[in-house]
N, C-alpha and C positions, 0 to 999 in steps of 0.2 A: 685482661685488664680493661677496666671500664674508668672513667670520670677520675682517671689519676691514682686509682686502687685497684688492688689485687684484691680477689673475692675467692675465701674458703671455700664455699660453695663451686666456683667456677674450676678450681683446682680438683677439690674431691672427684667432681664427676668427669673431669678426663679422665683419671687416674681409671676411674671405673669402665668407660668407653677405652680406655688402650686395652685395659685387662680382658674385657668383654673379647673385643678384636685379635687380641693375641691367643685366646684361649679358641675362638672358631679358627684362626686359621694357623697357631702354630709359628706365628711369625715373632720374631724375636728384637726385630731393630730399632721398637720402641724402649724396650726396657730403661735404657737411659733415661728418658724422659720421663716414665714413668718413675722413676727414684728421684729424679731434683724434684717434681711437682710433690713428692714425696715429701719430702725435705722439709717444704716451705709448710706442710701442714705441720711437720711434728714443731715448725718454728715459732707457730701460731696457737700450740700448744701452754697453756698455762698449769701450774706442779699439781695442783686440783683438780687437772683432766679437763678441765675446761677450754675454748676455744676464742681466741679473737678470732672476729666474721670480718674484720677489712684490713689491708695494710696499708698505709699512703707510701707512697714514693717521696712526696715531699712533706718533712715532716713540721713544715711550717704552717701547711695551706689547714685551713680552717677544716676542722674534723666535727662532725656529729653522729654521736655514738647511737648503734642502733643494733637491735638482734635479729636474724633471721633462723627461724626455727631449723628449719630444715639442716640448715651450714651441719651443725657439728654432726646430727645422725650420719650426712654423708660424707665428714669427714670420718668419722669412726669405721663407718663400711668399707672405705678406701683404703685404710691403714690395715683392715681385717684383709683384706685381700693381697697386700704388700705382703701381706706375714704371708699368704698360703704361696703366693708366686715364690720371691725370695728369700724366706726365712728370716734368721738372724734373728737377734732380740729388740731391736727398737721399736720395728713396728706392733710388734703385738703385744708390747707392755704399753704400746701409746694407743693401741687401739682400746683393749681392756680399761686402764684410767680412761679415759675417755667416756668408753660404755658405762663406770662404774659412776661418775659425774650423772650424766644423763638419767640416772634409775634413782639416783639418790638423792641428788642435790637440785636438780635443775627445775623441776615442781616448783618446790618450795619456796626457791630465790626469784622463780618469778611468777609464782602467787597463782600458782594454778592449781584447781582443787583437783582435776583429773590428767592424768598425762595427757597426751596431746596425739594426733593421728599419724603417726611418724614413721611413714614403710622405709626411710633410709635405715634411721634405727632400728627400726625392726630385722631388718635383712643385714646390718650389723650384729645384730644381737644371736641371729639365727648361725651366718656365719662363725662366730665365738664360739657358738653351742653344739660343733663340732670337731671331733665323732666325740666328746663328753660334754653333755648339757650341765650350765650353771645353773642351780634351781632359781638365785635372782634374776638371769634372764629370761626362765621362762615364766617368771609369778609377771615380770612388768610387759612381758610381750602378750601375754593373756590378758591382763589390764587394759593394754591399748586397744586388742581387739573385742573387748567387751565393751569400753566406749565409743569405738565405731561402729559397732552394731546399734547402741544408740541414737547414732545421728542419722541413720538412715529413713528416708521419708519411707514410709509403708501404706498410706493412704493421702488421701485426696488428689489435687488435678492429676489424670491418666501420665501425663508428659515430664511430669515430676517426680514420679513414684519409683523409688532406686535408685534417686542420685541421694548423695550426702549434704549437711546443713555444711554450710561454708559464709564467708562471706559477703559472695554471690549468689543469689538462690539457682539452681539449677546449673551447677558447674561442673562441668567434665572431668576439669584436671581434679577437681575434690572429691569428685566420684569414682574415677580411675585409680586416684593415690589410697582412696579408702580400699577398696576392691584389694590391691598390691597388696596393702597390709595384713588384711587377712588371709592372703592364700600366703603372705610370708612368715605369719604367725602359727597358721598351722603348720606349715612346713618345720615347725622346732618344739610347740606349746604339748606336742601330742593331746589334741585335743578328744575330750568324750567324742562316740559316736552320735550325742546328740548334740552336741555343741557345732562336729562337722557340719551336722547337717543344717544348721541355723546359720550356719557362715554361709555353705555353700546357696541356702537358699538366698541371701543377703547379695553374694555374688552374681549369682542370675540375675538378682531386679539390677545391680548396678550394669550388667552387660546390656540388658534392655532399655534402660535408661542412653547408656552409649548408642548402641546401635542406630536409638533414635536418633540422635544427633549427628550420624555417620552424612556425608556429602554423598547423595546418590541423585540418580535422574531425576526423580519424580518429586525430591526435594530443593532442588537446585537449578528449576530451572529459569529463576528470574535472575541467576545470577551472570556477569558477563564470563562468558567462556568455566559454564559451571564443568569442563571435562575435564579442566585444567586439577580438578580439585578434587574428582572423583575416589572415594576411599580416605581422604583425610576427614576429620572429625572436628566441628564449630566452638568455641569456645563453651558454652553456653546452651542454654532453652531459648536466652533473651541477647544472647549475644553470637552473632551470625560471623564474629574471627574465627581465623583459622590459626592455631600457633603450631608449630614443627615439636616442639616438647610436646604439648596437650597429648597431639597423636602417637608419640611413642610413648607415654603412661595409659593409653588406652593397649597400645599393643601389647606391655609388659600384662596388664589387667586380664584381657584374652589369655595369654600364656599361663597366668597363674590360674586362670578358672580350667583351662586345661587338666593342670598338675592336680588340683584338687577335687576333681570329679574321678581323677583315677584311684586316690585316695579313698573316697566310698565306697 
Protein backbone atom coordinates (compact mmCIF):
# COMPACT_ATOMS: atom_id res chain seq x y z
CA UNK A 1 0.00 0.00 0.00
CA UNK A 2 1.19 3.31 -0.95
CA UNK A 3 -0.51 7.06 -0.63
CA UNK A 4 -3.80 5.25 0.76
CA UNK A 5 -4.06 2.66 -2.33
CA UNK A 6 -3.41 -0.74 -3.10
CA UNK A 7 -1.50 -1.16 -6.32
CA UNK A 8 -2.20 -4.06 -8.90
CA UNK A 9 1.06 -4.02 -9.88
CA UNK A 10 2.26 -4.31 -6.22
CA UNK A 11 0.02 -7.39 -5.55
CA UNK A 12 0.81 -9.13 -8.94
CA UNK A 13 4.56 -9.18 -8.28
CA UNK A 14 4.34 -10.71 -4.75
CA UNK A 15 2.29 -13.16 -5.96
CA UNK A 16 5.11 -13.76 -8.42
CA UNK A 17 8.21 -13.46 -5.91
CA UNK A 18 6.25 -16.13 -3.26
CA UNK A 19 5.73 -18.45 -6.47
CA UNK A 20 9.33 -17.79 -7.49
CA UNK A 21 10.42 -18.73 -3.58
CA UNK A 22 8.24 -21.57 -3.08
CA UNK A 23 9.02 -23.17 -6.39
CA UNK A 24 13.23 -22.94 -5.47
CA UNK A 25 12.67 -24.06 -2.12
CA UNK A 26 9.52 -26.18 -1.76
CA UNK A 27 8.34 -24.34 1.02
CA UNK A 28 4.60 -24.11 1.40
CA UNK A 29 3.65 -21.60 4.22
CA UNK A 30 3.06 -18.77 1.95
CA UNK A 31 0.41 -20.32 0.00
CA UNK A 32 -2.16 -18.48 1.97
CA UNK A 33 -0.98 -15.38 1.25
CA UNK A 34 -0.43 -15.95 -2.03
CA UNK A 35 -4.43 -16.88 -2.58
CA UNK A 36 -5.90 -13.53 -0.61
CA UNK A 37 -3.21 -11.32 -2.81
CA UNK A 38 -4.90 -13.47 -5.19
CA UNK A 39 -8.21 -12.58 -4.39
CA UNK A 40 -7.79 -8.87 -4.48
CA UNK A 41 -6.52 -9.18 -8.18
CA UNK A 42 -9.46 -11.22 -9.55
CA UNK A 43 -11.43 -8.25 -7.49
CA UNK A 44 -9.92 -5.85 -9.50
CA UNK A 45 -10.83 -7.71 -12.34
CA UNK A 46 -13.54 -6.13 -14.70
CA UNK A 47 -16.25 -8.79 -16.92
CA UNK A 48 -14.06 -7.49 -20.02
CA UNK A 49 -10.76 -8.95 -18.66
CA UNK A 50 -9.81 -5.68 -17.98
CA UNK A 51 -8.08 -4.40 -14.76
CA UNK A 52 -8.41 -1.46 -12.20
CA UNK A 53 -4.50 -0.41 -11.41
CA UNK A 54 -5.68 1.27 -7.83
CA UNK A 55 -7.99 0.79 -5.07
CA UNK A 56 -8.54 3.53 -2.38
CA UNK A 57 -9.26 2.60 1.00
CA UNK A 58 -11.05 5.59 1.40
CA UNK A 59 -13.50 5.94 -0.94
CA UNK A 60 -14.01 9.70 -0.39
CA UNK A 61 -10.46 10.90 -0.68
CA UNK A 62 -9.92 12.61 -4.04
CA UNK A 63 -9.09 9.92 -6.89
CA UNK A 64 -7.25 10.58 -10.14
CA UNK A 65 -7.60 7.89 -12.71
CA UNK A 66 -4.41 6.77 -14.36
CA UNK A 67 -3.04 3.64 -16.24
CA UNK A 68 0.15 1.83 -15.73
CA UNK A 69 0.87 -0.41 -18.46
CA UNK A 70 2.65 -2.85 -16.93
CA UNK A 71 -0.35 -3.60 -13.84
CA UNK A 72 -2.52 -5.85 -15.89
CA UNK A 73 0.53 -8.09 -18.07
CA UNK A 74 1.59 -8.70 -14.35
CA UNK A 75 -1.55 -9.26 -13.23
CA UNK A 76 -2.36 -11.89 -15.78
CA UNK A 77 1.24 -13.71 -15.30
CA UNK A 78 0.29 -14.02 -11.54
CA UNK A 79 -3.22 -15.35 -12.06
CA UNK A 80 -1.25 -17.77 -14.84
CA UNK A 81 0.84 -19.13 -12.16
CA UNK A 82 -2.17 -19.28 -9.47
CA UNK A 83 -3.67 -21.74 -11.98
CA UNK A 84 -0.31 -24.02 -12.40
CA UNK A 85 0.38 -23.80 -8.38
CA UNK A 86 -3.41 -24.36 -7.33
CA UNK A 87 -5.64 -25.24 -9.89
CA UNK A 88 -9.29 -24.82 -9.78
CA UNK A 89 -11.15 -22.79 -12.24
CA UNK A 90 -10.83 -19.09 -11.29
CA UNK A 91 -7.61 -18.37 -11.76
CA UNK A 92 -7.14 -19.53 -15.19
CA UNK A 93 -10.38 -18.33 -16.58
CA UNK A 94 -9.33 -14.87 -15.02
CA UNK A 95 -5.97 -15.24 -16.20
CA UNK A 96 -7.02 -16.10 -20.07
CA UNK A 97 -9.93 -13.06 -19.96
CA UNK A 98 -7.33 -11.08 -18.95
CA UNK A 99 -4.77 -12.09 -21.71
CA UNK A 100 -7.64 -12.16 -24.16
CA UNK A 101 -8.34 -8.11 -23.22
CA UNK A 102 -4.70 -7.28 -23.64
CA UNK A 103 -4.20 -8.91 -27.41
CA UNK A 104 -7.55 -7.60 -28.39
CA UNK A 105 -8.80 -4.58 -26.88
CA UNK A 106 -6.27 -2.74 -24.99
CA UNK A 107 -4.36 -1.21 -28.31
CA UNK A 108 -7.15 0.12 -29.59
CA UNK A 109 -8.79 1.71 -26.46
CA UNK A 110 -5.69 3.32 -25.86
CA UNK A 111 -4.65 4.53 -29.23
CA UNK A 112 -1.66 2.57 -29.77
CA UNK A 113 -0.80 1.81 -33.28
CA UNK A 114 1.81 -1.12 -32.00
CA UNK A 115 1.60 -3.17 -28.87
CA UNK A 116 3.71 -2.12 -26.46
CA UNK A 117 7.18 -3.89 -24.95
CA UNK A 118 5.46 -5.87 -22.26
CA UNK A 119 7.77 -8.96 -20.94
CA UNK A 120 5.02 -9.37 -17.91
CA UNK A 121 2.52 -10.10 -20.82
CA UNK A 122 4.56 -11.81 -22.53
CA UNK A 123 5.65 -14.40 -19.92
CA UNK A 124 1.79 -14.42 -19.20
CA UNK A 125 1.15 -15.28 -22.59
CA UNK A 126 4.08 -17.75 -22.71
CA UNK A 127 2.83 -19.46 -19.52
CA UNK A 128 -1.04 -19.88 -21.14
CA UNK A 129 0.74 -21.38 -24.14
CA UNK A 130 1.53 -24.27 -22.17
CA UNK A 131 2.01 -27.66 -23.03
CA UNK A 132 -0.76 -26.16 -25.90
CA UNK A 133 0.06 -22.97 -27.60
CA UNK A 134 -2.95 -20.36 -28.46
CA UNK A 135 -1.99 -19.40 -32.17
CA UNK A 136 -3.43 -15.71 -30.63
CA UNK A 137 -0.83 -15.77 -28.26
CA UNK A 138 1.86 -16.57 -30.17
CA UNK A 139 0.70 -14.05 -33.49
CA UNK A 140 0.71 -11.02 -30.40
CA UNK A 141 3.87 -12.32 -28.55
CA UNK A 142 5.72 -12.14 -32.06
CA UNK A 143 4.30 -8.78 -32.65
CA UNK A 144 5.82 -7.48 -29.53
CA UNK A 145 8.99 -8.96 -30.21
CA UNK A 146 9.22 -7.49 -33.53
CA UNK A 147 8.60 -4.05 -32.07
CA UNK A 148 11.14 -4.31 -29.78
CA UNK A 149 13.68 -5.19 -32.05
CA UNK A 150 12.64 -1.99 -33.56
CA UNK A 151 13.57 0.16 -30.87
CA UNK A 152 16.70 -0.92 -30.42
CA UNK A 153 19.63 1.55 -30.86
CA UNK A 154 22.13 -0.35 -33.48
CA UNK A 155 24.33 2.69 -34.28
CA UNK A 156 25.79 5.75 -33.24
CA UNK A 157 27.32 7.00 -29.71
CA UNK A 158 29.49 3.40 -28.71
CA UNK A 159 27.64 3.65 -24.94
CA UNK A 160 24.17 3.79 -26.41
CA UNK A 161 24.25 1.05 -28.80
CA UNK A 162 21.94 -1.96 -27.29
CA UNK A 163 19.85 -0.19 -25.04
CA UNK A 164 16.28 0.33 -26.15
CA UNK A 165 14.35 3.80 -26.99
CA UNK A 166 12.41 4.64 -23.75
CA UNK A 167 11.64 7.65 -22.19
CA UNK A 168 14.86 8.08 -20.97
CA UNK A 169 17.60 7.74 -23.48
CA UNK A 170 19.98 5.17 -22.38
CA UNK A 171 17.83 3.11 -19.69
CA UNK A 172 18.56 -0.09 -18.22
CA UNK A 173 15.48 -1.01 -16.82
CA UNK A 174 14.10 -0.35 -20.69
CA UNK A 175 16.93 -2.29 -21.92
CA UNK A 176 16.61 -5.27 -19.56
CA UNK A 177 12.72 -5.41 -19.90
CA UNK A 178 13.33 -5.27 -23.69
CA UNK A 179 16.01 -8.14 -23.50
CA UNK A 180 13.25 -10.27 -21.03
CA UNK A 181 10.86 -9.98 -23.61
CA UNK A 182 12.52 -11.44 -26.15
CA UNK A 183 14.11 -14.41 -24.61
CA UNK A 184 10.14 -14.67 -23.25
CA UNK A 185 8.92 -14.56 -26.73
CA UNK A 186 11.05 -16.99 -28.01
CA UNK A 187 10.58 -19.24 -25.31
CA UNK A 188 6.55 -19.80 -26.74
CA UNK A 189 6.57 -17.86 -30.64
CA UNK A 190 8.89 -20.90 -31.98
CA UNK A 191 10.67 -18.62 -33.69
CA UNK A 192 12.57 -19.09 -37.44
CA UNK A 193 16.10 -19.85 -37.12
CA UNK A 194 16.67 -16.67 -38.58
CA UNK A 195 14.43 -14.74 -36.51
CA UNK A 196 16.47 -16.63 -33.31
CA UNK A 197 19.32 -15.35 -34.39
CA UNK A 198 18.18 -11.65 -34.87
CA UNK A 199 16.85 -11.63 -31.31
CA UNK A 200 19.70 -13.40 -29.99
CA UNK A 201 22.03 -10.98 -31.66
CA UNK A 202 19.61 -7.87 -30.23
CA UNK A 203 20.16 -9.60 -26.95
CA UNK A 204 23.90 -9.49 -26.90
CA UNK A 205 24.07 -5.56 -27.85
CA UNK A 206 21.30 -5.26 -24.86
CA UNK A 207 23.82 -7.28 -22.30
CA UNK A 208 26.65 -5.07 -23.48
CA UNK A 209 24.82 -2.20 -23.15
CA UNK A 210 24.12 -3.44 -19.41
CA UNK A 211 27.29 -4.67 -18.59
CA UNK A 212 28.46 -1.16 -19.37
CA UNK A 213 26.52 0.22 -16.75
CA UNK A 214 27.29 -2.53 -14.26
CA UNK A 215 29.20 -0.79 -10.80
CA UNK A 216 32.76 -1.97 -10.99
CA UNK A 217 36.03 -0.58 -9.80
CA UNK A 218 37.28 1.13 -12.55
CA UNK A 219 33.93 2.82 -12.90
CA UNK A 220 33.13 3.68 -9.58
CA UNK A 221 35.46 5.16 -8.19
CA UNK A 222 34.49 8.73 -7.51
CA UNK A 223 31.82 7.33 -5.97
CA UNK A 224 31.73 7.31 -1.74
CA UNK A 225 32.27 3.78 -0.63
CA UNK A 226 31.73 2.72 -4.49
CA UNK A 227 32.29 -1.26 -2.90
CA UNK A 228 29.21 -0.88 -1.31
CA UNK A 229 27.60 -1.02 -4.75
CA UNK A 230 29.92 -3.28 -6.56
CA UNK A 231 27.70 -5.69 -9.01
CA UNK A 232 24.51 -3.54 -8.89
CA UNK A 233 23.72 -1.80 -12.21
CA UNK A 234 23.14 2.53 -12.56
CA UNK A 235 19.88 3.55 -13.63
CA UNK A 236 20.88 4.97 -16.74
CA UNK A 237 24.08 6.19 -19.34
CA UNK A 238 23.01 9.67 -17.87
CA UNK A 239 21.74 8.69 -14.66
CA UNK A 240 24.37 7.33 -11.95
CA UNK A 241 20.98 5.74 -9.40
CA UNK A 242 21.04 2.64 -8.41
CA UNK A 243 17.48 1.03 -8.00
CA UNK A 244 17.07 -2.64 -6.45
CA UNK A 245 14.42 -3.49 -9.28
CA UNK A 246 16.71 -2.10 -12.36
CA UNK A 247 19.27 -4.83 -11.01
CA UNK A 248 16.95 -7.83 -10.83
CA UNK A 249 15.52 -7.06 -14.57
CA UNK A 250 19.15 -6.93 -15.56
CA UNK A 251 19.65 -10.37 -13.76
CA UNK A 252 16.32 -11.89 -15.18
CA UNK A 253 17.93 -10.38 -18.75
CA UNK A 254 21.36 -12.55 -18.13
CA UNK A 255 19.19 -15.63 -17.40
CA UNK A 256 17.01 -15.34 -20.45
CA UNK A 257 20.23 -14.57 -22.79
CA UNK A 258 21.30 -17.82 -21.04
CA UNK A 259 18.16 -20.01 -22.04
CA UNK A 260 18.45 -18.55 -25.51
CA UNK A 261 21.79 -19.11 -26.67
CA UNK A 262 21.12 -22.83 -25.79
CA UNK A 263 18.41 -22.64 -28.00
CA UNK A 264 20.78 -22.01 -31.08
Amino acid sequence: MQDDEARLGAAATAVLALDRHASLTGAVFNDGDMKLLGKFLLTQQDDDGSFRHYYRWDPKAPYHYRLTHSFPGQAVWALAMLDKRFGGKEWGAAARKGADYLITKRDEEMHWAEPPSDPWLAAALRELSTPIADARYVAYGRRMADQTLKRQKTTGAPDLVGSFEADVEGSTAATALGAVLLGEAAGFTVPTPAMLASETAAMRRAVRFLRLNEIRPNNAFFLPNPERGYGLVRSGTFDVDVRLDTTCYVIEALLWMNRVEAME
